[in-house]
PyMOL Python script that loads the backbone (N, CA, C, O; Angstrom):
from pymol import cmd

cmd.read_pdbstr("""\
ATOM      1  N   UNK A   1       6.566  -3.355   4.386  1.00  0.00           N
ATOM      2  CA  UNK A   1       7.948  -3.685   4.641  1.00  0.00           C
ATOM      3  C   UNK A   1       8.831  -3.286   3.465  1.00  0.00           C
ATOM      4  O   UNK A   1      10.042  -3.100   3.581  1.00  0.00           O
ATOM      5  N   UNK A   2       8.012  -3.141   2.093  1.00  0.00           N
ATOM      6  CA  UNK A   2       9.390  -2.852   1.142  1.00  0.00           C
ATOM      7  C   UNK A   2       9.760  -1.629   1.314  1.00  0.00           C
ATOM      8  O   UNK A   2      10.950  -1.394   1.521  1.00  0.00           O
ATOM      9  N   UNK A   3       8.681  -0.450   1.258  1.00  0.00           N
ATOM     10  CA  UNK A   3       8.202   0.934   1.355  1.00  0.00           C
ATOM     11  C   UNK A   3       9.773   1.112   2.572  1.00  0.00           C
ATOM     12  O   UNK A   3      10.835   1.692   2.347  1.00  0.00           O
ATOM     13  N   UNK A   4       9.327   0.361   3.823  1.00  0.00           N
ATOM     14  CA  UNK A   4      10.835   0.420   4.616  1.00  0.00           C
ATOM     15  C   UNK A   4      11.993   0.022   4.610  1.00  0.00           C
ATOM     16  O   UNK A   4      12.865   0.284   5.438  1.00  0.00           O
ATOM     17  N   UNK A   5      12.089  -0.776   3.472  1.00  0.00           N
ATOM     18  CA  UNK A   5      13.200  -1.402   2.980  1.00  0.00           C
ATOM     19  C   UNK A   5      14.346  -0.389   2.044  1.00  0.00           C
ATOM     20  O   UNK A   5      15.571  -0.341   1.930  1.00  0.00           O
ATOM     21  N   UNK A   6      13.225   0.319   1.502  1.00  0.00           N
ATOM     22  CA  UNK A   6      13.750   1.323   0.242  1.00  0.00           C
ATOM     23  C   UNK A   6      13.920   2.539   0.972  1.00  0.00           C
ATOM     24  O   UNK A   6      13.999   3.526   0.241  1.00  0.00           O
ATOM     25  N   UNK A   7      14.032   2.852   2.699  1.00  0.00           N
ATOM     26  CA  UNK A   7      14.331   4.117   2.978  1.00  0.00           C
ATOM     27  C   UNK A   7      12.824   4.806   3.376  1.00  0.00           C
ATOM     28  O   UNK A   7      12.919   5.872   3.985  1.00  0.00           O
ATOM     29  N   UNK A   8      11.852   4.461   3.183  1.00  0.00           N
ATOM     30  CA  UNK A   8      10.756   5.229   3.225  1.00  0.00           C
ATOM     31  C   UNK A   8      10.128   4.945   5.275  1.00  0.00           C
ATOM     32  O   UNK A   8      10.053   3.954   6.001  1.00  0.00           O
ATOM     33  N   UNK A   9       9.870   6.195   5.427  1.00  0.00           N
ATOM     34  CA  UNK A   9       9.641   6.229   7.207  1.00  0.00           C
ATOM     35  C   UNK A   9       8.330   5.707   6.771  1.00  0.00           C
ATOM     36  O   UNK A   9       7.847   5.944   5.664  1.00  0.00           O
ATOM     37  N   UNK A  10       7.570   4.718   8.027  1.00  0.00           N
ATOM     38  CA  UNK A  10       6.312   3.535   7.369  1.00  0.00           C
ATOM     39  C   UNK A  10       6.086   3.822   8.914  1.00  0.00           C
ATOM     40  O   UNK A  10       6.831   4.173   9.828  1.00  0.00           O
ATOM     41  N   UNK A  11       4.658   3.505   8.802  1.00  0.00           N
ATOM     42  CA  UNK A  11       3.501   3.051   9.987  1.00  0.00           C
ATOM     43  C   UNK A  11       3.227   1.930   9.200  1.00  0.00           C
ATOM     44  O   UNK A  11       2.811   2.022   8.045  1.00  0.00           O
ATOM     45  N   UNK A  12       3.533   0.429  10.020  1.00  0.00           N
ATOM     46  CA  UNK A  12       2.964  -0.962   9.757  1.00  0.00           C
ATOM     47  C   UNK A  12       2.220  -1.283  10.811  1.00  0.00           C
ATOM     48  O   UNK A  12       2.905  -1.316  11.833  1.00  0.00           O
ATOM     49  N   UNK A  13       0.779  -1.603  11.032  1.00  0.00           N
ATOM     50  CA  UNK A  13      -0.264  -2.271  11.721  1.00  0.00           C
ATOM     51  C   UNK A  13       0.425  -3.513  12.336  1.00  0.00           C
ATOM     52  O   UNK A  13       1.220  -4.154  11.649  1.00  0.00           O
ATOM     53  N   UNK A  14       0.221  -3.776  13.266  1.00  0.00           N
ATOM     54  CA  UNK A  14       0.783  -5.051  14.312  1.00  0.00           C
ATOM     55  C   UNK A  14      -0.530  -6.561  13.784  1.00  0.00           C
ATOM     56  O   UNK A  14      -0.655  -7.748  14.086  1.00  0.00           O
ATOM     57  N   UNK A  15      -1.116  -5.761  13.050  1.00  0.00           N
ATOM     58  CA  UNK A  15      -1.852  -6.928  13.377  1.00  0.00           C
ATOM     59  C   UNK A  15      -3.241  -6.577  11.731  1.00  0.00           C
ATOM     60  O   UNK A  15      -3.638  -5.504  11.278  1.00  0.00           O
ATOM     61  N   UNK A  16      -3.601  -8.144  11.274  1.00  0.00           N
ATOM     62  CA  UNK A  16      -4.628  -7.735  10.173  1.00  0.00           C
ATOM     63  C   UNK A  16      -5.809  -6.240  10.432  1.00  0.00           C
ATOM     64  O   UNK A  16      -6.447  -5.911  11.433  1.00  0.00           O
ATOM     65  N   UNK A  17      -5.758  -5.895   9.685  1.00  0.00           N
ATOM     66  CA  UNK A  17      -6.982  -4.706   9.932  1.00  0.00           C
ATOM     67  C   UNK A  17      -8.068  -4.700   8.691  1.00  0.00           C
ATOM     68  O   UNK A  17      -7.511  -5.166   7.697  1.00  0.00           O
ATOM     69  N   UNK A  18      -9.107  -4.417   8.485  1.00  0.00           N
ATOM     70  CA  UNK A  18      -9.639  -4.025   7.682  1.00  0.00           C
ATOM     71  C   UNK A  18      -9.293  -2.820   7.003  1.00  0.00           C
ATOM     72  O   UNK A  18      -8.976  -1.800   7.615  1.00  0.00           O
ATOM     73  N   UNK A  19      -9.371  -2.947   5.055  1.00  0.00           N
ATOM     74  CA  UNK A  19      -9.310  -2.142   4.199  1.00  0.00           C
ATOM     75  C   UNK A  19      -9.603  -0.589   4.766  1.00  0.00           C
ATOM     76  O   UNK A  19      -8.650   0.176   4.615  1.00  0.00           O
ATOM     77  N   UNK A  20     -11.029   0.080   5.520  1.00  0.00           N
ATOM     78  CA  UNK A  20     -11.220   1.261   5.453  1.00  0.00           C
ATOM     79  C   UNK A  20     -10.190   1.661   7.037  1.00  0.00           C
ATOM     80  O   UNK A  20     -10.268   2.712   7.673  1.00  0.00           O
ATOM     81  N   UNK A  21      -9.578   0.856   7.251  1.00  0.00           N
ATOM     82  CA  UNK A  21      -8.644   1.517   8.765  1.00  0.00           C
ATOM     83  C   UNK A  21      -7.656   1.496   8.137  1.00  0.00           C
ATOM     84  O   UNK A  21      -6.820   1.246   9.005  1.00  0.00           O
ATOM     85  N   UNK A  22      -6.891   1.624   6.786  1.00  0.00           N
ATOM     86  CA  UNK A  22      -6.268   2.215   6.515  1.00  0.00           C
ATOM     87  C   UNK A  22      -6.542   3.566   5.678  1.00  0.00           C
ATOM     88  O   UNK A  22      -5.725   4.402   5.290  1.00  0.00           O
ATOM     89  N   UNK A  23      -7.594   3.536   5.557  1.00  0.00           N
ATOM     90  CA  UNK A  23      -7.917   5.212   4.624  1.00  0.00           C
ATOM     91  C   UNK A  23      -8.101   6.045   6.244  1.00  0.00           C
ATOM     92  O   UNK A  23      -7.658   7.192   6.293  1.00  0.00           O
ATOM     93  N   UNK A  24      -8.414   5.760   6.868  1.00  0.00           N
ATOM     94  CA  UNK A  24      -8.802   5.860   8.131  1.00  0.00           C
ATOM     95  C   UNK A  24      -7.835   6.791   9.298  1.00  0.00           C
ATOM     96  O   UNK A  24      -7.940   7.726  10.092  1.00  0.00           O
ATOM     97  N   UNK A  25      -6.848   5.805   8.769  1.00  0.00           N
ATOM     98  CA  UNK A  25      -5.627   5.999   9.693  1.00  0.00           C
ATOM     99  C   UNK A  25      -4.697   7.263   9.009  1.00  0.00           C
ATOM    100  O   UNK A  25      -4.117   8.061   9.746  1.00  0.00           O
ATOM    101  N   UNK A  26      -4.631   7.340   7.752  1.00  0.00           N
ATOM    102  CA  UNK A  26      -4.239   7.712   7.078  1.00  0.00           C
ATOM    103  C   UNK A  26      -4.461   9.681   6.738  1.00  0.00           C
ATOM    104  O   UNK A  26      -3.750  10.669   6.553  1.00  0.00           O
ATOM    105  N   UNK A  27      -5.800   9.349   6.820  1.00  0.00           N
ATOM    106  CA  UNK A  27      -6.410  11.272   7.015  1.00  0.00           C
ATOM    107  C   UNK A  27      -6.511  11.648   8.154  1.00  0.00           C
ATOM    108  O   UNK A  27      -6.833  12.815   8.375  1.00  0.00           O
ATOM    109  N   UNK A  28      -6.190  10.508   9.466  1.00  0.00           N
ATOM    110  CA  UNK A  28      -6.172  11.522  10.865  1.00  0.00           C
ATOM    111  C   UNK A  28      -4.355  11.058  11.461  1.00  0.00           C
ATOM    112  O   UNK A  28      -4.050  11.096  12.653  1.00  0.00           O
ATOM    113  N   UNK A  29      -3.761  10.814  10.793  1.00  0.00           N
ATOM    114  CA  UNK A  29      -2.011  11.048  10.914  1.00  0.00           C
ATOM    115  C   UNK A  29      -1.203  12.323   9.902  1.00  0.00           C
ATOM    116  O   UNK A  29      -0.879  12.322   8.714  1.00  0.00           O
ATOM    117  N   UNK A  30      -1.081  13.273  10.904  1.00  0.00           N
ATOM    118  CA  UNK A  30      -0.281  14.667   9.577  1.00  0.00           C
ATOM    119  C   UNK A  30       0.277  13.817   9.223  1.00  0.00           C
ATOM    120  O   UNK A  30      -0.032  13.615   8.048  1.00  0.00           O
ATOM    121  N   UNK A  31       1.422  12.704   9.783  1.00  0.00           N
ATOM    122  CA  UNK A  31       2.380  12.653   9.425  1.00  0.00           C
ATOM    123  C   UNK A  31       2.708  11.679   7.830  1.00  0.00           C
ATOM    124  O   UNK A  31       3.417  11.474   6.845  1.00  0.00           O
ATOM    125  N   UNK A  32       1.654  11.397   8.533  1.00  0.00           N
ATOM    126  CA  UNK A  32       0.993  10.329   6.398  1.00  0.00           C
ATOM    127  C   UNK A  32       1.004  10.826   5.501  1.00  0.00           C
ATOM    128  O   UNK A  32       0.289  11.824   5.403  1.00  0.00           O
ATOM    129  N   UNK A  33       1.730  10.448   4.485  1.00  0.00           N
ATOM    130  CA  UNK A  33       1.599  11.561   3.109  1.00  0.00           C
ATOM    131  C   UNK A  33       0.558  10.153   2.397  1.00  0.00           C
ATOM    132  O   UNK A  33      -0.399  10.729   1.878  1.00  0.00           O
ATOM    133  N   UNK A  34       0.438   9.045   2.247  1.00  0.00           N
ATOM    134  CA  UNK A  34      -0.252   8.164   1.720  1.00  0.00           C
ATOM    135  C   UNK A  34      -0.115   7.030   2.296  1.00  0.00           C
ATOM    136  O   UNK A  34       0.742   6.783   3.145  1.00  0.00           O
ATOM    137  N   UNK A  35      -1.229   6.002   1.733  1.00  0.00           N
ATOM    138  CA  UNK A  35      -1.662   5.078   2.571  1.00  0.00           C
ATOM    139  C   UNK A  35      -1.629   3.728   1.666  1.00  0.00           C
ATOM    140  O   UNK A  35      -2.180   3.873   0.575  1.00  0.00           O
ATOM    141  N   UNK A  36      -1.064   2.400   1.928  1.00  0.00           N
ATOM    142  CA  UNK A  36      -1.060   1.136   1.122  1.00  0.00           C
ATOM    143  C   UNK A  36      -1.724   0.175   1.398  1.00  0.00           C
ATOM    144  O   UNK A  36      -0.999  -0.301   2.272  1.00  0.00           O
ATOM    145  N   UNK A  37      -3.170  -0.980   1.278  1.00  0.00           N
ATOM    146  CA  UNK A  37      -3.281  -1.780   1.601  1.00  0.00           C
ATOM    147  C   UNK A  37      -3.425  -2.678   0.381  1.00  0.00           C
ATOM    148  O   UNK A  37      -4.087  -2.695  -0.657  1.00  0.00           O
ATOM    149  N   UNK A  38      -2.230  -3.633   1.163  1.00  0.00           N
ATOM    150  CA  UNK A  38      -2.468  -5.367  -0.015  1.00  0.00           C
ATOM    151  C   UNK A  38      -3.819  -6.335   0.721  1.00  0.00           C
ATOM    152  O   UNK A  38      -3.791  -6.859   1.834  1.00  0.00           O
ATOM    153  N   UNK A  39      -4.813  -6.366  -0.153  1.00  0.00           N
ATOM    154  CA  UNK A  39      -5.938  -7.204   0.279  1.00  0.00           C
ATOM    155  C   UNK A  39      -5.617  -8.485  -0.697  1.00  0.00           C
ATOM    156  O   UNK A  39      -4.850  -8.660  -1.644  1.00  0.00           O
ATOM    157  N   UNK A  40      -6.659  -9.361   0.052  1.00  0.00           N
ATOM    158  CA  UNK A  40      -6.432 -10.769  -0.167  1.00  0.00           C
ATOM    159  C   UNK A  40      -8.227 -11.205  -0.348  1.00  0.00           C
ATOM    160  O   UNK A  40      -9.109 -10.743   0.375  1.00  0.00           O
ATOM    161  N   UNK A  41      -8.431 -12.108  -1.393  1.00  0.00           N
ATOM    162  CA  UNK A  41     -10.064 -11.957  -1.457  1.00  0.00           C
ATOM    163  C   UNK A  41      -9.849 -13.688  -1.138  1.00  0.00           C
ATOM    164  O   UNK A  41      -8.954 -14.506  -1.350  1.00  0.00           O
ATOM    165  N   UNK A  42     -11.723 -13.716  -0.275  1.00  0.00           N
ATOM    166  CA  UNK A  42     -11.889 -15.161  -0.558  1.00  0.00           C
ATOM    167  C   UNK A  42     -12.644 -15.692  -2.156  1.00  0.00           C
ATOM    168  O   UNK A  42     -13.279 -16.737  -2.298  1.00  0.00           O
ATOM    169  N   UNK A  43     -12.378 -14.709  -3.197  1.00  0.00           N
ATOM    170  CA  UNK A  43     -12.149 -14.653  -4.226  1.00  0.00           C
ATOM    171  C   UNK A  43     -11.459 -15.325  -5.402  1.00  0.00           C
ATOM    172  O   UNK A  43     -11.583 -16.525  -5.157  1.00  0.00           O
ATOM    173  N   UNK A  44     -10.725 -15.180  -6.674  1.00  0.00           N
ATOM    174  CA  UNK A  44     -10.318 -15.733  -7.404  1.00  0.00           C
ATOM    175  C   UNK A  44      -8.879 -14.259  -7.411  1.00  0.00           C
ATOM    176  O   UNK A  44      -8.779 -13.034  -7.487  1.00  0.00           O
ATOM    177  N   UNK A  45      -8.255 -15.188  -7.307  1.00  0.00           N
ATOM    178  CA  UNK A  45      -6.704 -14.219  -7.306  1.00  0.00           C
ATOM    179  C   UNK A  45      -6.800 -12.757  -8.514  1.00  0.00           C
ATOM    180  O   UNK A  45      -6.101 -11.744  -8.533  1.00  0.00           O
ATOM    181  N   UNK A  46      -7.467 -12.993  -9.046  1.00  0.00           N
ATOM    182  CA  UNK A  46      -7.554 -11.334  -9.683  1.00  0.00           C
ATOM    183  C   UNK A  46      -8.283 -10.438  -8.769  1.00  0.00           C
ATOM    184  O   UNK A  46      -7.894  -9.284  -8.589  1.00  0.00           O
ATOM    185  N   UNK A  47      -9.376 -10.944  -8.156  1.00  0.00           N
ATOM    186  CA  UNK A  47      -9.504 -10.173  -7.137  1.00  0.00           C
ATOM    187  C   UNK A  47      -8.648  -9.303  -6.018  1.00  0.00           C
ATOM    188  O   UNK A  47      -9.134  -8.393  -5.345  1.00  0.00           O
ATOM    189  N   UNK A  48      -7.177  -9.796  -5.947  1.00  0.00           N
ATOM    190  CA  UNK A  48      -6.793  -9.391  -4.971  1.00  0.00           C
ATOM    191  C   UNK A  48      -6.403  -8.070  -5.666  1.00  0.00           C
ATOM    192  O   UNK A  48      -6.298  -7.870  -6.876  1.00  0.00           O
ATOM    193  N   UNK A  49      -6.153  -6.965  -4.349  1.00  0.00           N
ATOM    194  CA  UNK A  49      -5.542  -5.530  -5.255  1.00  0.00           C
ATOM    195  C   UNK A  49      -4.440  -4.830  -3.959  1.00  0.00           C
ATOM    196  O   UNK A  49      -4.494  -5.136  -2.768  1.00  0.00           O
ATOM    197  N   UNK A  50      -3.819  -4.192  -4.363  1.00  0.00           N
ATOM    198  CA  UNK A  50      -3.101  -2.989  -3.871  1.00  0.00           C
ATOM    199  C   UNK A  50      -3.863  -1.665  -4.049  1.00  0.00           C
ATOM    200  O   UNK A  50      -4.105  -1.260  -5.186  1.00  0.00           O
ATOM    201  N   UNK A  51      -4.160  -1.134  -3.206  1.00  0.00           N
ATOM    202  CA  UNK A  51      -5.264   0.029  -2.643  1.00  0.00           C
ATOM    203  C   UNK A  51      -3.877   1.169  -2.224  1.00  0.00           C
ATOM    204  O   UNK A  51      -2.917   0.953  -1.485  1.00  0.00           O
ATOM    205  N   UNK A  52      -4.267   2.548  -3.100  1.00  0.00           N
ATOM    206  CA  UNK A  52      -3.650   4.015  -2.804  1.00  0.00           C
ATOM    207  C   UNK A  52      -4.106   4.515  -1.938  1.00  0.00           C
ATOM    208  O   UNK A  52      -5.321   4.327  -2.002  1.00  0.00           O
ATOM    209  N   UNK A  53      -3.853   5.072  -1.116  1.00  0.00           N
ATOM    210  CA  UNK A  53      -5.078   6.115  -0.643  1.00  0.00           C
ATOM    211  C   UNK A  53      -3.939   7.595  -0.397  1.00  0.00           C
ATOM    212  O   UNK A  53      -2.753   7.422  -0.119  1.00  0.00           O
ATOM    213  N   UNK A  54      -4.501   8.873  -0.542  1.00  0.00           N
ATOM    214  CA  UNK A  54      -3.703  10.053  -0.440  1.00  0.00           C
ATOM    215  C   UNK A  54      -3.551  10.286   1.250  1.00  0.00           C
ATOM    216  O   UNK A  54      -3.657   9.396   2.093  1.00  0.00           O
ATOM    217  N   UNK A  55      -3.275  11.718   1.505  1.00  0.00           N
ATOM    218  CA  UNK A  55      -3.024  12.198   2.903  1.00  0.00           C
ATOM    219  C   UNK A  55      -4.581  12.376   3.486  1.00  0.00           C
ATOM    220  O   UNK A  55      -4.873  12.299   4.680  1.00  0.00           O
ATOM    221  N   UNK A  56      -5.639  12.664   2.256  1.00  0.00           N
ATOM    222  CA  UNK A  56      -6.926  12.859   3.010  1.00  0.00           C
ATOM    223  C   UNK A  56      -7.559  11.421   3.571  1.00  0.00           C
ATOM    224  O   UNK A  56      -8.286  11.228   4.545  1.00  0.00           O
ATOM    225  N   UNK A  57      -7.027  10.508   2.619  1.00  0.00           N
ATOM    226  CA  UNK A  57      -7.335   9.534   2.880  1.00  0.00           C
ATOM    227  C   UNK A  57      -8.780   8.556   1.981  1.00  0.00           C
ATOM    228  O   UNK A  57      -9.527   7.586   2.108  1.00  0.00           O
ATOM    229  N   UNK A  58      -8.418   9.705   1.057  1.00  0.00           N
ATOM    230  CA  UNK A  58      -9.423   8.952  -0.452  1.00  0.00           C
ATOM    231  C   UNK A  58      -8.478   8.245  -1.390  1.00  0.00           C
ATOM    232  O   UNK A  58      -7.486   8.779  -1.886  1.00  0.00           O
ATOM    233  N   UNK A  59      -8.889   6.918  -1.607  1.00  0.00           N
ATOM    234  CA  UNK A  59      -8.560   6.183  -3.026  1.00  0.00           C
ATOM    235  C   UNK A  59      -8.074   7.218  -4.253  1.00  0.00           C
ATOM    236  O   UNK A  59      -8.751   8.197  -4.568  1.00  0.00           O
ATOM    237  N   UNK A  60      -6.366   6.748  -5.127  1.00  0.00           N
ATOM    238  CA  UNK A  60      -6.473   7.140  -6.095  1.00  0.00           C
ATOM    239  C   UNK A  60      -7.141   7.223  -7.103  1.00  0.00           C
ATOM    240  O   UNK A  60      -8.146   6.514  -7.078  1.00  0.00           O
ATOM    241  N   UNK A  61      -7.001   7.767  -7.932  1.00  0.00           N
ATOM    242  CA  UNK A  61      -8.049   7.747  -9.191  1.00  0.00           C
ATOM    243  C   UNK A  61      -7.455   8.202 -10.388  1.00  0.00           C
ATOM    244  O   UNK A  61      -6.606   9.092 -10.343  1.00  0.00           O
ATOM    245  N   UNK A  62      -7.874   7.592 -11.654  1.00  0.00           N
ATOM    246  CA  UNK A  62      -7.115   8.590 -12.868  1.00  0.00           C
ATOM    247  C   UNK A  62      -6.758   9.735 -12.920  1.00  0.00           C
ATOM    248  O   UNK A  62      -7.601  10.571 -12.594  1.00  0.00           O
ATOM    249  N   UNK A  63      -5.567  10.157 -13.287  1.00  0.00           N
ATOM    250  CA  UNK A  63      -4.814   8.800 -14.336  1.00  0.00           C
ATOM    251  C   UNK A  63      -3.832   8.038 -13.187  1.00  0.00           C
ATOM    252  O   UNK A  63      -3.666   6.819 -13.136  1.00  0.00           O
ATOM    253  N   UNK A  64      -3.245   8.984 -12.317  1.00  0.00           N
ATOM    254  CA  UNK A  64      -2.713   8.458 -10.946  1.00  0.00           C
ATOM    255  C   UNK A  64      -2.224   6.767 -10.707  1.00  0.00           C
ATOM    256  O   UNK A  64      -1.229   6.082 -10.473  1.00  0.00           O
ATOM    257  N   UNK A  65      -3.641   6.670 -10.942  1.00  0.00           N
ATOM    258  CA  UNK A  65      -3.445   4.478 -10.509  1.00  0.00           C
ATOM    259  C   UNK A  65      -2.701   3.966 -11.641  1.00  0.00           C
ATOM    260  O   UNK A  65      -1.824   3.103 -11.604  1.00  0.00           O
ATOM    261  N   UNK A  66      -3.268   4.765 -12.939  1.00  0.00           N
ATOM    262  CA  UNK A  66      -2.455   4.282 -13.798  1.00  0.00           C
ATOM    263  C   UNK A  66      -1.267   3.844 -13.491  1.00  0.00           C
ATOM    264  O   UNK A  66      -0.916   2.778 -12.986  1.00  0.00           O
ATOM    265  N   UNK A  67      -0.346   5.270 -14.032  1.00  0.00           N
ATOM    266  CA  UNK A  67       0.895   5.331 -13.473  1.00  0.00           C
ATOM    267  C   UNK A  67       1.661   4.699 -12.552  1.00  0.00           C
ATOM    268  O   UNK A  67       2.874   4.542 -12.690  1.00  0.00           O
ATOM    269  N   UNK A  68       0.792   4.187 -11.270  1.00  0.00           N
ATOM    270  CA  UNK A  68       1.334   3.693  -9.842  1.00  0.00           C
ATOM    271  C   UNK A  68       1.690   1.900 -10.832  1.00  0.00           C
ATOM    272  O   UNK A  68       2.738   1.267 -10.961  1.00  0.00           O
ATOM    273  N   UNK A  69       0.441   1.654 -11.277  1.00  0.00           N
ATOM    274  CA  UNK A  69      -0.057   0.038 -12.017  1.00  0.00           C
ATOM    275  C   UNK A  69       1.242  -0.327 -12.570  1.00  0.00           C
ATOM    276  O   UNK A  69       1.836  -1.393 -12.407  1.00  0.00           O
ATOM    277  N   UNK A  70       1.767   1.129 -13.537  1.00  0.00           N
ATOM    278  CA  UNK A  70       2.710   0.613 -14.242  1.00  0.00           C
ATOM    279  C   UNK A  70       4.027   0.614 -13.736  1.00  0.00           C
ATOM    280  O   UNK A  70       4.902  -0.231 -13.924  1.00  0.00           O
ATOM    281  N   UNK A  71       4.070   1.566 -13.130  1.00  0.00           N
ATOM    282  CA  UNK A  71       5.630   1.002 -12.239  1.00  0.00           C
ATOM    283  C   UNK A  71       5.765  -0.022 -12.032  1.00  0.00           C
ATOM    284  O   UNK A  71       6.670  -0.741 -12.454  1.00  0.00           O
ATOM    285  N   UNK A  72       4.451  -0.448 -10.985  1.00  0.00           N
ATOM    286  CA  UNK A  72       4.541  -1.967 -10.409  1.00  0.00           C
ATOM    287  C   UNK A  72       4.732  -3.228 -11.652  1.00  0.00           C
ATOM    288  O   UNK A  72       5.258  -4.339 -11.573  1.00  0.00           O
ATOM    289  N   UNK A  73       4.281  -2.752 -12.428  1.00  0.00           N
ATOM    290  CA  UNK A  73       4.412  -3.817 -14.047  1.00  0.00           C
ATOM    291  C   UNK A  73       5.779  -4.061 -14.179  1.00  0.00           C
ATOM    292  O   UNK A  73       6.362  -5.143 -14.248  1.00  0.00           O
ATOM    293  N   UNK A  74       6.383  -2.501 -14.215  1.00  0.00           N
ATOM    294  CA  UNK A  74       8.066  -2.929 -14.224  1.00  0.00           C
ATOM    295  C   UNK A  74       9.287  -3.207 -13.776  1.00  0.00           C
ATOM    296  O   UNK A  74      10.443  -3.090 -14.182  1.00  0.00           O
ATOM    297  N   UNK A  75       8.500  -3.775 -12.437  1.00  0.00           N
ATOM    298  CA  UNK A  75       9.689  -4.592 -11.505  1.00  0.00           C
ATOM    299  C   UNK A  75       9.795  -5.961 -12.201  1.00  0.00           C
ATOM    300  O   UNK A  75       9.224  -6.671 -13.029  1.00  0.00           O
ATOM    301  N   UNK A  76      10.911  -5.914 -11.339  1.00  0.00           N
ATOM    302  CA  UNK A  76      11.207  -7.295 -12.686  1.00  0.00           C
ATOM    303  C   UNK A  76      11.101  -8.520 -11.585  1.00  0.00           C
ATOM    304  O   UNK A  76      10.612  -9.648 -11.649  1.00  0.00           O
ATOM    305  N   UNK A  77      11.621  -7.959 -10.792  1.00  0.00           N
ATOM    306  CA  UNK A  77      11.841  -9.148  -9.626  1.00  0.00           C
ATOM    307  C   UNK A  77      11.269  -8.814  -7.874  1.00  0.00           C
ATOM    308  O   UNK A  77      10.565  -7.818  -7.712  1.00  0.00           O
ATOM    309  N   UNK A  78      11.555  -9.530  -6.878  1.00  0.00           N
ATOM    310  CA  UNK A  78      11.089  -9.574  -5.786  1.00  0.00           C
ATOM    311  C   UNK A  78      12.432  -9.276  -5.135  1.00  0.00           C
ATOM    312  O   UNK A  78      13.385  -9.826  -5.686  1.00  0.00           O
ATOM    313  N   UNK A  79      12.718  -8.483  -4.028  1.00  0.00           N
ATOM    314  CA  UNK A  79      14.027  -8.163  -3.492  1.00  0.00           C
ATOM    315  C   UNK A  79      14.207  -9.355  -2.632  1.00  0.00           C
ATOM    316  O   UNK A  79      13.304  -9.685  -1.864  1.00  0.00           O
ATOM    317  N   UNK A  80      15.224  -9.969  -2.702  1.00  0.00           N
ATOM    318  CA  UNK A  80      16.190 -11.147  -1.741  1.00  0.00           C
ATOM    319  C   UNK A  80      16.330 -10.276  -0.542  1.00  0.00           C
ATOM    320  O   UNK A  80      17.057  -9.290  -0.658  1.00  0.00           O
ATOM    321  N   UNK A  81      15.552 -10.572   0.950  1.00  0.00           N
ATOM    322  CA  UNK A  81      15.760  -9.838   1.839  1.00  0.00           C
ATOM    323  C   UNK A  81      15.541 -10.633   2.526  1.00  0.00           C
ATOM    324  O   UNK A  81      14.941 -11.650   2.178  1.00  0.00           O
ATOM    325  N   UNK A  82      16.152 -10.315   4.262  1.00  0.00           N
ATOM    326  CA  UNK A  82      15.778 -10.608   5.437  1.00  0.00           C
ATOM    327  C   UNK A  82      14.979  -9.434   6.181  1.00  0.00           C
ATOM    328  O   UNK A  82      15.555  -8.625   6.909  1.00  0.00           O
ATOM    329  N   UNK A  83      13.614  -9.414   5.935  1.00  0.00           N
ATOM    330  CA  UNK A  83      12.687  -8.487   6.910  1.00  0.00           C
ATOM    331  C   UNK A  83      13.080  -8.590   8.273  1.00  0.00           C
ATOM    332  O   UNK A  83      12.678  -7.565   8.824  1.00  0.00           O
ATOM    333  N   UNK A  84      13.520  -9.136   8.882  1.00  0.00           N
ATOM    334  CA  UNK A  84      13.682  -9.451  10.511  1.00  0.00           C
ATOM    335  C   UNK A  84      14.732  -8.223  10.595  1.00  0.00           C
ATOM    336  O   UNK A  84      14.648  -7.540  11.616  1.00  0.00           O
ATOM    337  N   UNK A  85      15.904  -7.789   9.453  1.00  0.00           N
ATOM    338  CA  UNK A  85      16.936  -7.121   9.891  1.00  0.00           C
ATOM    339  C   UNK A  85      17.054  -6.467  11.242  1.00  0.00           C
ATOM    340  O   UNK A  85      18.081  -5.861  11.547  1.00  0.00           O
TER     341      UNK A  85
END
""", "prot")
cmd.dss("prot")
cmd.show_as("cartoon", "prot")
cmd.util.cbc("prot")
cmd.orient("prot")
């Protein structure tokens, strides 16, 4: 939803899916340039992650994630929105 918030054309799943149906979905849509999943662990909250995946539909990798990590470091805040718009 932010990805569509900020202008970006998005495929959002109607419904929970598993992690590899989005690498999945992702290398058999041309129209995908990359792929996002926020997972949630029955884990300890560091566990949870934000997952890249490219147009083929493989996980980023160095230095790449880096870079992505640190953007995300430098938001400062959460956007005040109504998703329903």
């Amino acid at each position: 939803a932010a990805f569509a918030k900020g202008g970006a054309s998005v495929l959002i799943f109607d419904t929970v899916v598993p992690t590899p149906l989005v690498s999945f979905a992702v290398a058999n849509r041309p129209e995908c340039v990359l792929g996002v999943m926020v997972t949630a662990s029955h884990n300890p909250k560091e566990y949870n992650g934000y997952k890249v995946y490219w147009a083929n539909g493989c996980q980023i990798i160095p230095p790449l994630d880096v870079d992505i990590a640190a953007k995300i470091d430098q938001q400062e805040g959460i956007w005040n929105t109504e998703w329903d718009e």
